[in-house]
N, CA, C and O atoms as a GROMACS GRO file, in nm:
protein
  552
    1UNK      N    1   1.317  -2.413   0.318
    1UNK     CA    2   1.271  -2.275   0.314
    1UNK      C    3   1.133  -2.266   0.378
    1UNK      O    4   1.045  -2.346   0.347
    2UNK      N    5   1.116  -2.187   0.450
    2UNK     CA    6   0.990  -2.128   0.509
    2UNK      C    7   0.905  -2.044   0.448
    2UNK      O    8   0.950  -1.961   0.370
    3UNK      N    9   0.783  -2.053   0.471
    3UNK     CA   10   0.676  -1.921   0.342
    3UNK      C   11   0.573  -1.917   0.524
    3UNK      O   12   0.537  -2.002   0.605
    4UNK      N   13   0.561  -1.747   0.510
    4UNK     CA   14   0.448  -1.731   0.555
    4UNK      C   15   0.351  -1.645   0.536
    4UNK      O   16   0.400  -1.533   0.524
    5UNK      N   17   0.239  -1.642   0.528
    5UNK     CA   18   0.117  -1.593   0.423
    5UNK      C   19   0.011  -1.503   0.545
    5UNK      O   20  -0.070  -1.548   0.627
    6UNK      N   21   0.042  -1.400   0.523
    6UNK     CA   22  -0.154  -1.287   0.639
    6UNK      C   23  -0.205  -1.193   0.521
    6UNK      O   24  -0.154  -1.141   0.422
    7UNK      N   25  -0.338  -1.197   0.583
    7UNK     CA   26  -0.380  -1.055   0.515
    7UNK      C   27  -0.392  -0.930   0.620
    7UNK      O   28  -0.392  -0.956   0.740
    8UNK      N   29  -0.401  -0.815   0.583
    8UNK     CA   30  -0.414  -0.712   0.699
    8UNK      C   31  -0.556  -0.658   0.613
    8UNK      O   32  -0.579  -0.638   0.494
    9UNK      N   33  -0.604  -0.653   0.689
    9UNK     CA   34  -0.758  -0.535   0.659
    9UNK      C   35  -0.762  -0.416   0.690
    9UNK      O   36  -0.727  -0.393   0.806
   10UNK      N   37  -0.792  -0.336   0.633
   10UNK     CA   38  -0.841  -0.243   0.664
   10UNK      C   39  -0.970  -0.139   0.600
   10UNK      O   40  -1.010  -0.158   0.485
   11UNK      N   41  -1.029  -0.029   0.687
   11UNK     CA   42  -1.174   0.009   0.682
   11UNK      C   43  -1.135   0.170   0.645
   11UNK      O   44  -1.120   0.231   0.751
   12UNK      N   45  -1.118   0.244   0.546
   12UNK     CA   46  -1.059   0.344   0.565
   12UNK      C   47  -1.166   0.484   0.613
   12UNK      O   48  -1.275   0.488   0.556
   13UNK      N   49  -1.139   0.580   0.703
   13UNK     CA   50  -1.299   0.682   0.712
   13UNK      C   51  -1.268   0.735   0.576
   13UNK      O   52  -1.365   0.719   0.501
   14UNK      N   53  -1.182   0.785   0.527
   14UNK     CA   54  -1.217   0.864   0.390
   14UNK      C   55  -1.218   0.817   0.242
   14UNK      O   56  -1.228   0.695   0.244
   15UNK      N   57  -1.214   0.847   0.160
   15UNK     CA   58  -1.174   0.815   0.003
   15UNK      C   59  -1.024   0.789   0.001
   15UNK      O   60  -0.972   0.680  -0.020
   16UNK      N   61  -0.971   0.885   0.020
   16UNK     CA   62  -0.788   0.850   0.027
   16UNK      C   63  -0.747   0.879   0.157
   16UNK      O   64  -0.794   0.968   0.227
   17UNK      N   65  -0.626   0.776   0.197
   17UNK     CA   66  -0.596   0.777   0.334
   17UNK      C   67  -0.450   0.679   0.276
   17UNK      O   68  -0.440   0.589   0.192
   18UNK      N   69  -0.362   0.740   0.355
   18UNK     CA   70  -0.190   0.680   0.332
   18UNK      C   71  -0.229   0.626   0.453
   18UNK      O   72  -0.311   0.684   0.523
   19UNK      N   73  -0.147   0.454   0.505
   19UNK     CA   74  -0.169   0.454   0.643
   19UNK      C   75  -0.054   0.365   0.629
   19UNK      O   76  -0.052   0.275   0.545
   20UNK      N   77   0.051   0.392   0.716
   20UNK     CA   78   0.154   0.364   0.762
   20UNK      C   79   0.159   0.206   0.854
   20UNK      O   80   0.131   0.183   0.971
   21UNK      N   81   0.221   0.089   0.712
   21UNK     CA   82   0.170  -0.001   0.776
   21UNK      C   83   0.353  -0.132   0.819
   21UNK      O   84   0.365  -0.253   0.838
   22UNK      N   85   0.460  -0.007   0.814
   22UNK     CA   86   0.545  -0.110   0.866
   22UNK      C   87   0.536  -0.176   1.006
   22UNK      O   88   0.560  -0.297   1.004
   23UNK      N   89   0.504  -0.119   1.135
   23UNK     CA   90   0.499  -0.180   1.226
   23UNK      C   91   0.408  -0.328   1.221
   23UNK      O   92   0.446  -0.434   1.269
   24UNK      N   93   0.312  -0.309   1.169
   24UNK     CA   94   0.236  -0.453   1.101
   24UNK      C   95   0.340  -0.506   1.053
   24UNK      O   96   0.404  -0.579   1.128
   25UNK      N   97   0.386  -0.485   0.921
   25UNK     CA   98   0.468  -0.564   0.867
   25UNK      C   99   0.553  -0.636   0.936
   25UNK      O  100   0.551  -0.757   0.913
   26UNK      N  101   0.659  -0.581   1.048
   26UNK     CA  102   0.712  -0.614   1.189
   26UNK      C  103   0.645  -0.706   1.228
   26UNK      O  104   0.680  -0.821   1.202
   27UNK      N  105   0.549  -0.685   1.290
   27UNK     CA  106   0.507  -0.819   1.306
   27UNK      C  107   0.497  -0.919   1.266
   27UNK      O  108   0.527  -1.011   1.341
   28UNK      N  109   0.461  -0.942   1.159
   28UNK     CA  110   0.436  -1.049   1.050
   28UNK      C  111   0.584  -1.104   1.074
   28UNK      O  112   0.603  -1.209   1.136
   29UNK      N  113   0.697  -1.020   1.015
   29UNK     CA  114   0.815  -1.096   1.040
   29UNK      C  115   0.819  -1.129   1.182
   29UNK      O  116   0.854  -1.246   1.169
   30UNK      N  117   0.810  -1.116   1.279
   30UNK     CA  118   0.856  -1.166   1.403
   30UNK      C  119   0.761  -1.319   1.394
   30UNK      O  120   0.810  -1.432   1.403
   31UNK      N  121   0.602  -1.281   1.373
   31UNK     CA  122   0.530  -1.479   1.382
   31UNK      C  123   0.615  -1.578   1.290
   31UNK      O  124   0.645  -1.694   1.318
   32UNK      N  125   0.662  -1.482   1.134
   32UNK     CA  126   0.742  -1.552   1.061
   32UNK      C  127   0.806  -1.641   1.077
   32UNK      O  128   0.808  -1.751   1.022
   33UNK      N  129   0.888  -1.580   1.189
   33UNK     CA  130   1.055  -1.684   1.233
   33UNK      C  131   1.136  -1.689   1.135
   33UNK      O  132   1.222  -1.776   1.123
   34UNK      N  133   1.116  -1.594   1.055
   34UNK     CA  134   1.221  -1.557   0.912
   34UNK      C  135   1.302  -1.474   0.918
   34UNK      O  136   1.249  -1.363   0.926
   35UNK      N  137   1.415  -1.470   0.919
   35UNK     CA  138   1.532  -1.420   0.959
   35UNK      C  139   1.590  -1.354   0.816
   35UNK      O  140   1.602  -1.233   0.799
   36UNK      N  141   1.627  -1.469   0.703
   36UNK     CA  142   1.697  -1.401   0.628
   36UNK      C  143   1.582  -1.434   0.528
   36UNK      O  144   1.498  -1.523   0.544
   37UNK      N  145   1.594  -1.340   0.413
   37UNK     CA  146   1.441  -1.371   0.271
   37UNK      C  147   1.422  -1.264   0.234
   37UNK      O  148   1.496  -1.166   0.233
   38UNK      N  149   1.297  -1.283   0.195
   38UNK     CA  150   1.268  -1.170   0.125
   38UNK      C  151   1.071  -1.211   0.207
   38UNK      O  152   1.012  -1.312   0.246
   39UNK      N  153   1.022  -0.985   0.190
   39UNK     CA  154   0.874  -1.002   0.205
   39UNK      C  155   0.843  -0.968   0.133
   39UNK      O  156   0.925  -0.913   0.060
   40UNK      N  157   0.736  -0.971   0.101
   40UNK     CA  158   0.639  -0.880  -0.022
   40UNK      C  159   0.503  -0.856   0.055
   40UNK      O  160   0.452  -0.935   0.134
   41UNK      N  161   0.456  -0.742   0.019
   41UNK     CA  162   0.350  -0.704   0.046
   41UNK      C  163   0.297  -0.625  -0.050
   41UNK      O  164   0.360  -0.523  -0.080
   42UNK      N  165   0.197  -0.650  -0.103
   42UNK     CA  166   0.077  -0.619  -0.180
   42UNK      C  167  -0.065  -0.606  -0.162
   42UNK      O  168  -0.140  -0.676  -0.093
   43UNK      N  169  -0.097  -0.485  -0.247
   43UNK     CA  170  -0.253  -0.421  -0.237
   43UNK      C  171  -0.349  -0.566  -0.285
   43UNK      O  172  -0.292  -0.625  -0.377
   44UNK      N  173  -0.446  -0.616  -0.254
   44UNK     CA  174  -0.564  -0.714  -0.284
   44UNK      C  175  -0.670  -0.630  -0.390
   44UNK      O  176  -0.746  -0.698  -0.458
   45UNK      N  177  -0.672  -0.546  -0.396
   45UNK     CA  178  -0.798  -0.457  -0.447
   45UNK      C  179  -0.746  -0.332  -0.587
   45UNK      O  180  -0.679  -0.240  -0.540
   46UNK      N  181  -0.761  -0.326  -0.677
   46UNK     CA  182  -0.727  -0.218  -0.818
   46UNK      C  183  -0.722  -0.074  -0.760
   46UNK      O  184  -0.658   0.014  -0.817
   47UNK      N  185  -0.792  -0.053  -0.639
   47UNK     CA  186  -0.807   0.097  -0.631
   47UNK      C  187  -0.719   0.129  -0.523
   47UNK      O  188  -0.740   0.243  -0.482
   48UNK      N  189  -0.612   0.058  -0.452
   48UNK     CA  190  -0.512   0.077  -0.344
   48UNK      C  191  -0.395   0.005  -0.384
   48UNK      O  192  -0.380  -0.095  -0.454
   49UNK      N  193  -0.291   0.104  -0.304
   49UNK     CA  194  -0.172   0.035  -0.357
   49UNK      C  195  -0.026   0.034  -0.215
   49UNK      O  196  -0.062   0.066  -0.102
   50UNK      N  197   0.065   0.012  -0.228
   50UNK     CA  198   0.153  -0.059  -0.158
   50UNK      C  199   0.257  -0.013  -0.186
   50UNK      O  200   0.307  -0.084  -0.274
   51UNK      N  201   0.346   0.103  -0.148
   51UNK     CA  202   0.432   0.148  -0.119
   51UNK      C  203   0.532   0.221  -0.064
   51UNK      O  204   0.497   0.313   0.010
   52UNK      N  205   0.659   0.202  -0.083
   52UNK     CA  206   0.781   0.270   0.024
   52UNK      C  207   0.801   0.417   0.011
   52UNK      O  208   0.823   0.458  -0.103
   53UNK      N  209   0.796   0.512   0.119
   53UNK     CA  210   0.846   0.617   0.107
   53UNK      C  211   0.861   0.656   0.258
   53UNK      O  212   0.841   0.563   0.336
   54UNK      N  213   0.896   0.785   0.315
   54UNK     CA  214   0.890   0.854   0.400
   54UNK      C  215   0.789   0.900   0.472
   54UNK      O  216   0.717   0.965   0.397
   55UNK      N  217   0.739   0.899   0.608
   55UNK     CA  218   0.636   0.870   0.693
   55UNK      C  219   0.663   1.041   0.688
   55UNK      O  220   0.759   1.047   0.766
   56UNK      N  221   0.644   1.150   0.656
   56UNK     CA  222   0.612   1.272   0.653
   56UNK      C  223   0.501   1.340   0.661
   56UNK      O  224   0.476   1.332   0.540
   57UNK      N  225   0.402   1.408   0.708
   57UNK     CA  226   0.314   1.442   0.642
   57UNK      C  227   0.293   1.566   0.534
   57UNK      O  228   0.198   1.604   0.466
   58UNK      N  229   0.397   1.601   0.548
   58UNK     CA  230   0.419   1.700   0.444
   58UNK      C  231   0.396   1.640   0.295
   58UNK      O  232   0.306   1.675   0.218
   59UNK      N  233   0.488   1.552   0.271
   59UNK     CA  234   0.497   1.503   0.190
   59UNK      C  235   0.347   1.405   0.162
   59UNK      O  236   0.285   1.408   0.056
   60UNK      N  237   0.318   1.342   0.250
   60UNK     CA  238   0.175   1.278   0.258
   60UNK      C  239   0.042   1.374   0.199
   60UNK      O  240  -0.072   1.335   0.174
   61UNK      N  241   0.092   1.495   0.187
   61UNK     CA  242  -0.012   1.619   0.153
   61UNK      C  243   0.043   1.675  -0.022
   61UNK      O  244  -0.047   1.705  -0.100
   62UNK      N  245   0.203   1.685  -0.074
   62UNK     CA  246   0.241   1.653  -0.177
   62UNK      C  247   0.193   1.553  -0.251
   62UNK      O  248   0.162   1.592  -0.363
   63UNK      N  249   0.167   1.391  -0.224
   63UNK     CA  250   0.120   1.331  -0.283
   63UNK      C  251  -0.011   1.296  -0.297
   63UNK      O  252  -0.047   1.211  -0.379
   64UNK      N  253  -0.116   1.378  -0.194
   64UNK     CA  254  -0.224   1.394  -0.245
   64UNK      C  255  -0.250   1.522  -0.358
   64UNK      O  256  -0.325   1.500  -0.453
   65UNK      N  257  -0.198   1.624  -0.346
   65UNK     CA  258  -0.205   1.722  -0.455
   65UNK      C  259  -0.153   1.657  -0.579
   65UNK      O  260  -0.244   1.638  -0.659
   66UNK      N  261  -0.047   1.620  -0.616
   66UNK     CA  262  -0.012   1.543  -0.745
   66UNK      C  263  -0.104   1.508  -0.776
   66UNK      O  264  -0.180   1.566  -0.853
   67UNK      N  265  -0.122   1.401  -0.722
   67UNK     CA  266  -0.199   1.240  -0.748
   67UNK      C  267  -0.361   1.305  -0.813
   67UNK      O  268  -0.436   1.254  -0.896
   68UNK      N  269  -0.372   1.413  -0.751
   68UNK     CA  270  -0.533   1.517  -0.802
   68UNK      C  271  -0.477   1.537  -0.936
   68UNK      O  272  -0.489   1.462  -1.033
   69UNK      N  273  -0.408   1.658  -0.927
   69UNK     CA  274  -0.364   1.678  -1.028
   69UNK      C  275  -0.313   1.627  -1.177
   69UNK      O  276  -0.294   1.695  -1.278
   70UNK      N  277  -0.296   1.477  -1.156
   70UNK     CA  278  -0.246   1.385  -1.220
   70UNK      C  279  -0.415   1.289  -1.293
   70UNK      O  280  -0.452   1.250  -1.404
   71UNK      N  281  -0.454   1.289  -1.196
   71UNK     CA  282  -0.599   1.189  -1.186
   71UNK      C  283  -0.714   1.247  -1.111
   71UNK      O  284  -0.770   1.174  -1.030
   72UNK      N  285  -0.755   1.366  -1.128
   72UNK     CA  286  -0.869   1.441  -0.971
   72UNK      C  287  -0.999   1.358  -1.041
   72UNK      O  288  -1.039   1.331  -1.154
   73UNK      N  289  -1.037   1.339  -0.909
   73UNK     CA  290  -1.160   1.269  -0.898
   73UNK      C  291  -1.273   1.338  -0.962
   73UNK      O  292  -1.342   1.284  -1.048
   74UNK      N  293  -1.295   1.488  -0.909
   74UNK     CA  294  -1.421   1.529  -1.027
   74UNK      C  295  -1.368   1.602  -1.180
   74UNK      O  296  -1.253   1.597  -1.225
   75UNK      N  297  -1.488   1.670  -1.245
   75UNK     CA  298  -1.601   1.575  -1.246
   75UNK      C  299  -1.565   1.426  -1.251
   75UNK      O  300  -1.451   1.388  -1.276
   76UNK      N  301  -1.662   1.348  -1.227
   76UNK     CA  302  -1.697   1.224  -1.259
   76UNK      C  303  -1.675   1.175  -1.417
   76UNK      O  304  -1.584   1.107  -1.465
   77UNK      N  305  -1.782   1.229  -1.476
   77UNK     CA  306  -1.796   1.213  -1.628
   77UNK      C  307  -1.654   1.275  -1.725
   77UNK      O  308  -1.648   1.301  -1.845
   78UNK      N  309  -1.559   1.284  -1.626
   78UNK     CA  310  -1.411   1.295  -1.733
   78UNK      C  311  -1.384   1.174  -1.776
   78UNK      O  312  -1.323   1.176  -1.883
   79UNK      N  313  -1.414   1.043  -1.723
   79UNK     CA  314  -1.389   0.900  -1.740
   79UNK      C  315  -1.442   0.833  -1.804
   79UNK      O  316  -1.545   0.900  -1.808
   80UNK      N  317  -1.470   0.725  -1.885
   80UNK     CA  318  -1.530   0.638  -1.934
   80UNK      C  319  -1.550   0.563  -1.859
   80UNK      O  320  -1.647   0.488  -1.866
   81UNK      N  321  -1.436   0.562  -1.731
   81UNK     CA  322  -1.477   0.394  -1.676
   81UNK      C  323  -1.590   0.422  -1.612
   81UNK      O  324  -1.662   0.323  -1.594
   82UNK      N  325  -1.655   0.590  -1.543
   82UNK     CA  326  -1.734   0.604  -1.480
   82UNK      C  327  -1.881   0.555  -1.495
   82UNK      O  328  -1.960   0.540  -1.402
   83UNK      N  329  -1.904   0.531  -1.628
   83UNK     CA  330  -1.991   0.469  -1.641
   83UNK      C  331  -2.150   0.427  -1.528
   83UNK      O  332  -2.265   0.471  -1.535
   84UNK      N  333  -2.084   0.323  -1.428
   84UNK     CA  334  -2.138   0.248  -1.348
   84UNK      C  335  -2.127   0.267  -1.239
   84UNK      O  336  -2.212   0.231  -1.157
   85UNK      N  337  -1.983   0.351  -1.199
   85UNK     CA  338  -1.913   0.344  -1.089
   85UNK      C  339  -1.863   0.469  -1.080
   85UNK      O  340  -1.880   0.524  -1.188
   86UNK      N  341  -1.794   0.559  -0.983
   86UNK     CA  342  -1.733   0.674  -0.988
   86UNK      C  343  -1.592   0.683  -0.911
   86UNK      O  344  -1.557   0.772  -0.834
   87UNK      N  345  -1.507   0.550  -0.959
   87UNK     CA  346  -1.350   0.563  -0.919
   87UNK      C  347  -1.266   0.541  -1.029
   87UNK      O  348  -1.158   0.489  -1.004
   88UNK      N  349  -1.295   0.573  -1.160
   88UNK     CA  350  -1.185   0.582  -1.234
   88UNK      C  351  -1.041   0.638  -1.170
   88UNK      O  352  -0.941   0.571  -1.191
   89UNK      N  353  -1.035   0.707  -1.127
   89UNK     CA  354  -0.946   0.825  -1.084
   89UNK      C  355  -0.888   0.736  -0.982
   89UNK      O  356  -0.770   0.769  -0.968
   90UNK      N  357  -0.914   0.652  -0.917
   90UNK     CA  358  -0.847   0.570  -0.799
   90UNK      C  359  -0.735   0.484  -0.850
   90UNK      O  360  -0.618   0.470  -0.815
   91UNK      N  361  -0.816   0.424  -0.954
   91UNK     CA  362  -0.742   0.303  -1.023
   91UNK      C  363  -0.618   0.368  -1.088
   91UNK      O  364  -0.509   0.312  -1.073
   92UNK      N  365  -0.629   0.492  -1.167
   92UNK     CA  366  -0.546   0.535  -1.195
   92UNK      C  367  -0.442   0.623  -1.101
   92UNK      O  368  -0.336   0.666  -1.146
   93UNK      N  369  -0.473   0.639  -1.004
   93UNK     CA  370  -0.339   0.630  -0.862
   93UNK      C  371  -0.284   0.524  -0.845
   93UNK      O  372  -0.161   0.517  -0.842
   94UNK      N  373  -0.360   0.425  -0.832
   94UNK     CA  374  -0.307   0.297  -0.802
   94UNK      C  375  -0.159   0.258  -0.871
   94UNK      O  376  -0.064   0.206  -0.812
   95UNK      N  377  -0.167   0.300  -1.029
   95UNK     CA  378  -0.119   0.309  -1.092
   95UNK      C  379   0.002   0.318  -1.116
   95UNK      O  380   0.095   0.248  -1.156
   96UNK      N  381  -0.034   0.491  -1.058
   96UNK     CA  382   0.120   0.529  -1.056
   96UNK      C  383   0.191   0.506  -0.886
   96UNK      O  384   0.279   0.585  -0.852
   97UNK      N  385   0.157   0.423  -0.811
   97UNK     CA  386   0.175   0.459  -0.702
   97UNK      C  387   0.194   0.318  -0.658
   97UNK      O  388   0.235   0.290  -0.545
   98UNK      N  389   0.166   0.233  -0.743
   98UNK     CA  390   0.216   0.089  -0.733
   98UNK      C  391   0.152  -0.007  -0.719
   98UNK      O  392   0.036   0.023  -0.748
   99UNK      N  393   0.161  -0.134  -0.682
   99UNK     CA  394   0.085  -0.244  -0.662
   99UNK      C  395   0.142  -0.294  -0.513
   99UNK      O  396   0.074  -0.311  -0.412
  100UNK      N  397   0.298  -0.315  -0.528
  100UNK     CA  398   0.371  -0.397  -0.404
  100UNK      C  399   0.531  -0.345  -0.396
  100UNK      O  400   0.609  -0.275  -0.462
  101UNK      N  401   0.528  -0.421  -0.280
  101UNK     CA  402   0.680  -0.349  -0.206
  101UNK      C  403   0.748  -0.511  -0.232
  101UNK      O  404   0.684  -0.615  -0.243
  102UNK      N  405   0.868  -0.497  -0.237
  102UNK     CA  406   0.927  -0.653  -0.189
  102UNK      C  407   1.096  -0.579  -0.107
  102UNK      O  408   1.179  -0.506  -0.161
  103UNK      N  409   1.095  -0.616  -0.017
  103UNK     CA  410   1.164  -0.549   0.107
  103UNK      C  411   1.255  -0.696   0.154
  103UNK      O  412   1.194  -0.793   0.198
  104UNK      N  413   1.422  -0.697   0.136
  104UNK     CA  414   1.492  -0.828   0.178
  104UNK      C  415   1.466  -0.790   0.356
  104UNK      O  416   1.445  -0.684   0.414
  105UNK      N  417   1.481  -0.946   0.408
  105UNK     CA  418   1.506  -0.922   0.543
  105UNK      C  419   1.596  -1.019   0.570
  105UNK      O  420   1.600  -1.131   0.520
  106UNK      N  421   1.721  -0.934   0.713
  106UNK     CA  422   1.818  -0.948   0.684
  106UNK      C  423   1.838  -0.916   0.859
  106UNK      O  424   1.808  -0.815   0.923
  107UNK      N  425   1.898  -1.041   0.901
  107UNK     CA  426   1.899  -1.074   1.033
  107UNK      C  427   1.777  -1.089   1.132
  107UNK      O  428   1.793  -1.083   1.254
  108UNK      N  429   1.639  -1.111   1.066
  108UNK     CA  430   1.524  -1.097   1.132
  108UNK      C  431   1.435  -0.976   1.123
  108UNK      O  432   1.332  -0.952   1.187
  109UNK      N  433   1.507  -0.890   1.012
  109UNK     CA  434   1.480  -0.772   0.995
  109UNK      C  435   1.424  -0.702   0.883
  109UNK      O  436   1.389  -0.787   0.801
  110UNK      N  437   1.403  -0.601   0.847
  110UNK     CA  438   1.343  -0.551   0.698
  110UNK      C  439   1.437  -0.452   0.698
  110UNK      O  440   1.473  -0.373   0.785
  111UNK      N  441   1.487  -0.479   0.532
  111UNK     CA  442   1.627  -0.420   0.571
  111UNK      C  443   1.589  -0.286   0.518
  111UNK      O  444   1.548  -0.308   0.404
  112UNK      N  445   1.584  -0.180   0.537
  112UNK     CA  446   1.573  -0.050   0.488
  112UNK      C  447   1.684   0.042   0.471
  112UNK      O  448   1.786   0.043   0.541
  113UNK      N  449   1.659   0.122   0.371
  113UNK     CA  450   1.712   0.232   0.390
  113UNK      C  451   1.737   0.295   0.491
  113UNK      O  452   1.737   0.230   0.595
  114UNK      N  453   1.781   0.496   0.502
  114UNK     CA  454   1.702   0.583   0.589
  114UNK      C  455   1.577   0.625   0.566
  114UNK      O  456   1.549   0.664   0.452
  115UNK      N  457   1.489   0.624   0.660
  115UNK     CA  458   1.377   0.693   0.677
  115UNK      C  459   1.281   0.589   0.606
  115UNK      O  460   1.166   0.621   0.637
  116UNK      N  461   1.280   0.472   0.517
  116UNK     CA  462   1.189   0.400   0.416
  116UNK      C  463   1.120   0.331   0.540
  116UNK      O  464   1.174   0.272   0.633
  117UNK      N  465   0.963   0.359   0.515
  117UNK     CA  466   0.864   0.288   0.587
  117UNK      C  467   0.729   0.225   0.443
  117UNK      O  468   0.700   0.268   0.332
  118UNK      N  469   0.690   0.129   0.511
  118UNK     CA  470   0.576   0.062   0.383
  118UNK      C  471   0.431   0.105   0.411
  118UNK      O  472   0.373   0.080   0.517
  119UNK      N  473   0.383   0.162   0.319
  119UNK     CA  474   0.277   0.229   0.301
  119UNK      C  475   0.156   0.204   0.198
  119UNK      O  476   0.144   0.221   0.077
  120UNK      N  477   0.057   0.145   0.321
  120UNK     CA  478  -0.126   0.148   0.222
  120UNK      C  479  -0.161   0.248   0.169
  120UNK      O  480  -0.183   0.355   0.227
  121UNK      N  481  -0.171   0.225   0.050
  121UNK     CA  482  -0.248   0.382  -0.015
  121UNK      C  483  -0.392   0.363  -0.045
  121UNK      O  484  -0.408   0.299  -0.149
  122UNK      N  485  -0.493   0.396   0.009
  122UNK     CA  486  -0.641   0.380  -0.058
  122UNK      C  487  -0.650   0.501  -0.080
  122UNK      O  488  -0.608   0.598  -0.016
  123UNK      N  489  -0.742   0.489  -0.232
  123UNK     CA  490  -0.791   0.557  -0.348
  123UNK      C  491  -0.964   0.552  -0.331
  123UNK      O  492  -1.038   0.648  -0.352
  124UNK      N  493  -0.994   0.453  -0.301
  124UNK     CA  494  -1.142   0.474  -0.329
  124UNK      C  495  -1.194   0.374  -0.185
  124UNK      O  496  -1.226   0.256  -0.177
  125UNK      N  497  -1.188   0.453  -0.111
  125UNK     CA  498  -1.226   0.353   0.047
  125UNK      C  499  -1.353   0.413   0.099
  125UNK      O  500  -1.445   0.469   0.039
  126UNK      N  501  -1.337   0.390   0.214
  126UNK     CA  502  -1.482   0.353   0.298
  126UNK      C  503  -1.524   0.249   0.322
  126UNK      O  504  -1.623   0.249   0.395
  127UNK      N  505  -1.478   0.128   0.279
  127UNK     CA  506  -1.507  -0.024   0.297
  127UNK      C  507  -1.374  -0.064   0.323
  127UNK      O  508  -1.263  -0.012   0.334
  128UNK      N  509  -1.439  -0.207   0.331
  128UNK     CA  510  -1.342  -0.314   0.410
  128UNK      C  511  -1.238  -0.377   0.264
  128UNK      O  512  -1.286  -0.438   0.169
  129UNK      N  513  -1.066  -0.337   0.286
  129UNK     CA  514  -0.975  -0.383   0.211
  129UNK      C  515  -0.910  -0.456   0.305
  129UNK      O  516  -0.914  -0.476   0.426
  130UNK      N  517  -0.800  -0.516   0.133
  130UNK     CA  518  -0.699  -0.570   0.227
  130UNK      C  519  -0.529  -0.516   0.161
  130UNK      O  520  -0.502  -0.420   0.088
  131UNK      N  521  -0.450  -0.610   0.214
  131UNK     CA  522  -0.320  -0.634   0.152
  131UNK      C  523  -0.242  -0.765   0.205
  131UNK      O  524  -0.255  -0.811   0.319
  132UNK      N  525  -0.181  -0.805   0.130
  132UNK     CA  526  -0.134  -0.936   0.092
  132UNK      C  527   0.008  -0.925   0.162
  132UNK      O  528   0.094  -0.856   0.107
  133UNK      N  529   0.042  -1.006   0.306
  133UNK     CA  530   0.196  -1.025   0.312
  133UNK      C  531   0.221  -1.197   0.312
  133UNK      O  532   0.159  -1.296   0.349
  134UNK      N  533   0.354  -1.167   0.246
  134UNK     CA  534   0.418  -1.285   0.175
  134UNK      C  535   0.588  -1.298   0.216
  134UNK      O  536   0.688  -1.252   0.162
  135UNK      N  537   0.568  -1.384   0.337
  135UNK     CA  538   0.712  -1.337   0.369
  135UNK      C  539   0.817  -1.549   0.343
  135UNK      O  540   0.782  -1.656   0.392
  136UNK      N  541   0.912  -1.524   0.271
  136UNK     CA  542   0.988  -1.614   0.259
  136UNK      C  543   1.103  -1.652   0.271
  136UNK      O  544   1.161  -1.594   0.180
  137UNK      N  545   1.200  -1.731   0.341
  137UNK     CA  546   1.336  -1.757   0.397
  137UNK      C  547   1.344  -1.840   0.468
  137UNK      O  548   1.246  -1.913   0.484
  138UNK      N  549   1.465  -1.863   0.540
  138UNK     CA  550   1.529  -1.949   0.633
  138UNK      C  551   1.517  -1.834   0.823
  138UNK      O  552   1.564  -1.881   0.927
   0.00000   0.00000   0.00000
């Protein structure tokens, strides 16, 4: 069995930013040379997260209204964790919005659905993140 291990970085300009990261992922499988397995890809950081949905922006604008609505960033002082810091509200997207994808691949491929693409979610950016791919097979 084969394992192969990258990180992807990224610098986001805003606080929250979806960024559409299957074509990366693509890649990764192609240096792979992994044909059949399984990948995983995962957020490195509490305040971003890693998951599948539809490259829309409609919907990309739905899940920023929720995600407010669910967790809005101000005030600040709604949080305890704020304390020190002012991203409670990130961590708790993160949350609901996941940690990691694990996606079979299947003829050299990532086998998807329709329309399923893998998606960085940062919550509390402006600096340098990452995410974790983990791809394994024959």
């Amino acid at each position: 069995m084969k394992s192969y291990r990258k990180e992807l970085w990224f610098n986001t300009n805003s606080r929250r930013e979806l960024i559409n990261i299957t074509p990366q992922i693509d890649q990764c499988l192609r240096e792979s040379g992994i044909s059949e397995g399984l990948c995983l890809v995962n957020a490195m950081h509490i305040t971003a997260s890693v998951f599948i949905n539809d490259d829309e922006p409609g919907l990309h604008q739905d899940f920023e209204k929720w995600l407010e609505k669910l967790a809005p960033e101000k005030p600040y002082d709604q949080y305890r964790h704020n304390t020190y810091e002012d991203n409670a509200d990130a961590h708790l997207k993160r949350t609901v919005m996941g940690r990691e994808v694990v996606v079979a691949v299947t003829g050299g491929k990532l086998d998807f659905g329709p329309w399923e693409q893998i998606f960085y979610g940062e919550f509390d950016g402006k600096r340098r993140k990452r995410a974790l791919v983990k791809i394994i097979g024959e």
